[in-house]
N, C-alpha and C positions, 0 to 999 in steps of 0.2 A: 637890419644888420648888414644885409650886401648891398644898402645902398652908398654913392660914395657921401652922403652928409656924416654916414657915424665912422668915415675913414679907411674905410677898407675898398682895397681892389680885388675883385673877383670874376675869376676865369672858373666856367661851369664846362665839362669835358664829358660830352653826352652820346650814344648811339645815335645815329640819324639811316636815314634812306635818302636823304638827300644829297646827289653827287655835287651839285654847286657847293653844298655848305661845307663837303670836306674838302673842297678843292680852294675854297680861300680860307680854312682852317690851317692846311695845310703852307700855304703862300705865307699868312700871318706868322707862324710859329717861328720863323725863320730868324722874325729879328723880337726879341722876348724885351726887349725895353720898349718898343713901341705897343708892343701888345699892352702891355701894362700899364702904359699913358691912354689908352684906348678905355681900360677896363679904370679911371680914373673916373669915366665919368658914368660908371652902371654898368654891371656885370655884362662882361662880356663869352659868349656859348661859343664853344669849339665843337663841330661835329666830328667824328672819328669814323663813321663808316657804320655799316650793318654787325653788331657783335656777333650773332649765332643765326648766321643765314640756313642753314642746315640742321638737321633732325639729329641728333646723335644716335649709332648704331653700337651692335657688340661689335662691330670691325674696325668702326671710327668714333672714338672717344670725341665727345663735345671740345673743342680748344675755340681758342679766339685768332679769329683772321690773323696774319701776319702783317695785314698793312695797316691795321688796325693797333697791332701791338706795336710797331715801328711809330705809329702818329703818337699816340701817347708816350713814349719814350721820348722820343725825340721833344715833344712840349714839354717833360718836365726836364729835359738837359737843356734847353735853349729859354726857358724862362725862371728866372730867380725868385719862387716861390716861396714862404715862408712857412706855410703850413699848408696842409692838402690832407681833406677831408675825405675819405671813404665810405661809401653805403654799400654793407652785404659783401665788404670783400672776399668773398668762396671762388676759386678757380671753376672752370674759363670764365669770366666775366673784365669788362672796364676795370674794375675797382683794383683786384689783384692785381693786373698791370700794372697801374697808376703804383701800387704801394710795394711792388717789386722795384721800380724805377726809383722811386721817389728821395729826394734828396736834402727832405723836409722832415719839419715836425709832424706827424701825423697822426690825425684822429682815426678811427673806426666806426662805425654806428651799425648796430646790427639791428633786426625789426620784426622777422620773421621767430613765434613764439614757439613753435615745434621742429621736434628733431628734422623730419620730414619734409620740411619746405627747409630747413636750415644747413641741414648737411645731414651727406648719407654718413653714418658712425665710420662706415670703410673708409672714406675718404680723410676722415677727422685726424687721423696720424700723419696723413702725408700734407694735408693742407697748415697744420701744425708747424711742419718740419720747413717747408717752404716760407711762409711768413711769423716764423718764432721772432718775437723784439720789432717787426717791421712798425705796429704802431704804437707810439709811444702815448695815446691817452686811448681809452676802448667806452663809448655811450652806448645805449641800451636802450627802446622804445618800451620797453617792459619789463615789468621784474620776472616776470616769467621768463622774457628772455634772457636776461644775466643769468638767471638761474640754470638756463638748459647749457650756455656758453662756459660757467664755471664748472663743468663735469669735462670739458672737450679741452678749453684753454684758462686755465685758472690766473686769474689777476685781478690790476684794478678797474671796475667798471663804474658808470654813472648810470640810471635810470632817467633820463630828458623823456615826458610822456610826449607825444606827438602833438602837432596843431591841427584845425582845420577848419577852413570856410565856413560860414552859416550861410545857406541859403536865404534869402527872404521870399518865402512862398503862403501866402494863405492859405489860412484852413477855417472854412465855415461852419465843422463839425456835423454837415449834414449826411444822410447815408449816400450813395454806400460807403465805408469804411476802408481805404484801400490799405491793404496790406501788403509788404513787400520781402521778399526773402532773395538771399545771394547766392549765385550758384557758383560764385569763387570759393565757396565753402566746400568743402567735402561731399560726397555724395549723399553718403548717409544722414549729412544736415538735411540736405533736400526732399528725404524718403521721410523724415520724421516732420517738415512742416506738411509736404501731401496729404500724408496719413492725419495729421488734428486738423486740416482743412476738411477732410471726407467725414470726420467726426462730429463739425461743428452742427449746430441744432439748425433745422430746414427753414427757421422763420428768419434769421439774422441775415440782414443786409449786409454784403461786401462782396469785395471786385480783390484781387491779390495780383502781382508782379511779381516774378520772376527775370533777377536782372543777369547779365552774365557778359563777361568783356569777348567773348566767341561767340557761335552761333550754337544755339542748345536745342535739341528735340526732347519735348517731354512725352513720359514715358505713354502708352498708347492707351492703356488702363485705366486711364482718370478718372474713366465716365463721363458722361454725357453731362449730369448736372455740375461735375467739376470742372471741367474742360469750358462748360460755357462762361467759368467766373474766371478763369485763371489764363493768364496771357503771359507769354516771354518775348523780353525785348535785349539787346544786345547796346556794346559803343556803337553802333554804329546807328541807330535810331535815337540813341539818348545817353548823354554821360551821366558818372554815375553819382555826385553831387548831387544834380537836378534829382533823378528821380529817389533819390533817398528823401529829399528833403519834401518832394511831395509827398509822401508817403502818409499816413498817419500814425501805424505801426510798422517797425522794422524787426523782422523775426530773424535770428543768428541761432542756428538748429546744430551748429557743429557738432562732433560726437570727437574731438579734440584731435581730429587728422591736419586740415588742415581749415585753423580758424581766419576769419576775417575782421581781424580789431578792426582795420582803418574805417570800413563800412559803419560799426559801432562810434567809433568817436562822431562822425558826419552825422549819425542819425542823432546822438546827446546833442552836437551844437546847433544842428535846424529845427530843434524841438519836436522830434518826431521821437515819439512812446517807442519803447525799446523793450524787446523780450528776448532773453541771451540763456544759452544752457550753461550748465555750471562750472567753466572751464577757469583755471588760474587768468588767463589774459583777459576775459570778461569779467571775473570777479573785479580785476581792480579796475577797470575802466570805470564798472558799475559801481563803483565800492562798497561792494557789496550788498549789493541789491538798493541800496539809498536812492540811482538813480534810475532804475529800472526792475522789473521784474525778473525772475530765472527760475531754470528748471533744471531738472536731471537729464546729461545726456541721454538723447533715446527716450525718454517718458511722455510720450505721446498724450495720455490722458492729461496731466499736469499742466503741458504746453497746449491742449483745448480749453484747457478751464479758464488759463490766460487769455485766451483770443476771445473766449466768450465774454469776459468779462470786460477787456478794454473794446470791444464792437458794442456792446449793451451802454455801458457805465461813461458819454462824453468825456466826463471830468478825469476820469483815470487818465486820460491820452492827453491831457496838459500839465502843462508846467507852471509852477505859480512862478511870479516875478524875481523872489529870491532865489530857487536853483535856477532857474534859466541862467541868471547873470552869475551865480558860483558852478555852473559844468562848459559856461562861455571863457570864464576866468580860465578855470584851471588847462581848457586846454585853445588859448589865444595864442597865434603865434608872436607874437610880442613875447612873452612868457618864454618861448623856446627860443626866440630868439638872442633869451637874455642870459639864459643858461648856458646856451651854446659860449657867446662871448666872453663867459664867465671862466668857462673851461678853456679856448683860444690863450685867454689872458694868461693863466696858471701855466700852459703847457711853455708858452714865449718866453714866461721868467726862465724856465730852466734853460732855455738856451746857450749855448757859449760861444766864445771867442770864433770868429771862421779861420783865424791865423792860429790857436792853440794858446795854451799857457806860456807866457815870456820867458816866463821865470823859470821854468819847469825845461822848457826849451834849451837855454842859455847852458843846463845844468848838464843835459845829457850831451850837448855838444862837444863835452870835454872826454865822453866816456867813449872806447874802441868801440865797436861794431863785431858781434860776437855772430858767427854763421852755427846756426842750430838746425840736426835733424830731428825730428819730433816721432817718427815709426821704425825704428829699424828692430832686426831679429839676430839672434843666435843661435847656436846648435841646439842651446839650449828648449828651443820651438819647438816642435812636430812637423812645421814646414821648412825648416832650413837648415843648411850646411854647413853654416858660415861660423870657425868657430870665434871666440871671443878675442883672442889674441889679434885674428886677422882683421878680424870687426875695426877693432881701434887702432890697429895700423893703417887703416885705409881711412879712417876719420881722419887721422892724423896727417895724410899723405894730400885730404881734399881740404885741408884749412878749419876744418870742424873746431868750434869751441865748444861744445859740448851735446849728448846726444841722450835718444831717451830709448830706451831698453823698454820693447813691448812685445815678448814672447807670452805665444799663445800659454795662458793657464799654466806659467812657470814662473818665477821671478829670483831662480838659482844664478841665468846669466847675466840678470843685472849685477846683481850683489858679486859675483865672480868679474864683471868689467867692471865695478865700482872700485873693486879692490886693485884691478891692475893699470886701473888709468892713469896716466900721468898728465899733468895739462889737462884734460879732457875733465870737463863735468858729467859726470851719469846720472841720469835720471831713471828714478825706476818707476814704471807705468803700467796699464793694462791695455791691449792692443785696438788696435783703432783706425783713423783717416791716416795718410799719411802725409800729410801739408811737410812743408821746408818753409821755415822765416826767418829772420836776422834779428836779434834780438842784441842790444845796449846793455 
């Protein structure tokens, strides 16, 4: 889809630590028609700076660098965008910039299946109130996540399942059996695979990984004969693609804090045997157990019976020819890429005119220009002095055509200006912001 054969020019606007890449990031944005003859022939990457160089405190709330928020602003006021795509927009991050700025059609894509990795609930009114309307279509990597996002922001969403690589790794099926667990999962995922590894029967052959995008110390406890099968590796020894895909089983222990679908889809499409606890966002990857095993969060005995049986039984740990290529299907990026397009396409119809309606235009040209206050008070308030009579003599003295009556938990002073206005339109209201607009 972002190549330019299927038409599209694409500018990707990413954190980096690279001061060269923001420094001709920065030079390019300057002139947005060349960028975009640029991004004519394959997307072209803007870096923007380091987003959260810092630790967030109770005295320094997480924000996003300022020159950072200045580079993205500035890229989407200097280049002619037509739509701008979003991932995880939650305040401080890239994305809520971008969709604060943004002077496009705009998607969303949320991914994250729990509250916990999604938004703290405290946050959810004000992140709310900040990008209410900002995007006009909202995707979803999961039903679970539409589901948790319609409790916070209720609208229209898509469900697009995610894609991802297949490794091409052999597997000889001989022992030991290596099994792999994630430690982007929760803790308590982690304490529940330990625990059916110490359980597993003394004769069975296998070696286990422990993967983790930091550096992780396991716990001191193991034991001696665990400790000797069980090894942790980090990105920095090995991404995490490769070793899922060597794996022969991938065990996903979550207890529903915070799960790791992406980990799950990479193990269905490298053909590596999947055992997932019973959580809504593994249910449907798994669909339901069709394409792998599961257990009850926490049920340690359940999750050894499993491990016993795909270490013992080869044949459980493959895939026959038919789901291999329908759990390939269903999550090909072709497939997402085609949904995506699909959704671009629908959002572009609705577009309109960049000069307005002609006709609509033409119409009001002929109409005054009416100066309207939209918050004022009267005596009739708790907070004010001002009584009615004076109210609308001083409307009438500032050129006001008409004005809105918003006493606190009263509406005696509207109906008493209503009645004594002359020229003046009253509106009667309940109190609020107090904006001034001109309204036809």
């Amino acid at each position: 889809m972002s190549s330019p054969v299927a038409g599209h020019r694409v500018l990707i606007v990413a954190p980096t630590e690279s001061t060269g890449l923001v420094r001709d990031t920065r030079r390019a944005i300057r002139d947005g028609a060349a960028l975009l003859e640029r991004a004519s022939e394959g997307p072209v990457v803007l870096g923007v700076g380091e987003v959260l160089p810092f630790a967030p405190t109770r005295r320094r709330a997480a924000s996003l660098p300022v020159d950072v928020a200045r580079t993205i602003e500035e890229t989407l006021a200097n280049v002619p965008v037509d739509l701008v795509h979003v991932h995880e927009p939650f305040a401080p991050s890239a994305s809520s910039v971008a969709l604060r700025h943004s002077r496009a059609l705009n998607v969303g894509s949320f991914h994250a299946p729990t509250e916990r990795v999604l938004l703290h609930p405290a946050r959810a009114a004000a992140f709310a109130a900040a990008v209410s309307g900002g995007w006009t279509r909202g995707s979803r990597s999961y039903r679970a996540t539409r589901d948790l996002l319609q409790v916070y922001f209720p609208g229209d969403y898509e469900v697009i399942l995610p894609g991802a690589d297949a490794e091409a790794v052999e597997r000889d099926g001989s022992a030991p059996v290596r099994l792999l667990a994630c430690a982007d999962e929760d803790r308590g995922g982690l304490r529940t695979f330990l625990r059916a590894l110490r359980a597993l029967p003394a004769e069975l052959e296998w070696r286990a990984t422990v993967w983790s995008h930091g550096p992780l110390t396991l716990p001191a406890a193991l034991g001696g004969r665990l400790a000797e099968r069980v090894e942790v590796i980090d990105a920095t020894d090995v991404e995490e693609g490769r070793v899922v895909a060597s794996a022969d089983v991938a065990v996903l222990a979550s207890e529903g804090i915070r799960p790791a679908p992406g980990v799950l889809v990479r193990a269905l499409c490298s053909g590596t045997a999947a055992v997932a606890s019973r959580l809504p966002v593994y249910d449907e990857l798994l669909s339901d157990g069709d394409y792998g095993l599961q257990f009850e969060p926490g049920d340690v005995q359940t999750l050894t019976s499993h491990l016993t049986r795909l270490i013992s039984e080869p044949d459980l740990r493959t895939q026959d020819g038919a789901r291999s290529k329908e759990i390939r299907t269903r999550f090909a990026w072709s497939r997402v890429a085609d949904e995506l397009e699909d959704v671009y396409t629908r959002l572009a119809s609705r577009r309109r005119e960049p000069d307005g309606n002609t006709r609509l235009l033409r119409k009001l040209s002929s109409k005054h220009l009416i100066d309207v206050d939209l918050h004022m008070h009267t005596d009739h308030s708790y907070d004010c002095a001002t009584p009615v009579e004076v109210l609308l003599a001083e409307a009438r003295a500032r050129g006001l055509g008409a004005i809105a009556i918003t006493d606190h938990n009263e509406i005696s002073g509207a109906l008493d200006a209503r009645a004594k206005a002359d020229g003046i339109k009253v509106i009667v209201a309940e109190g609020g912001s107090r904006p001034r607009s001109r309204a036809r």
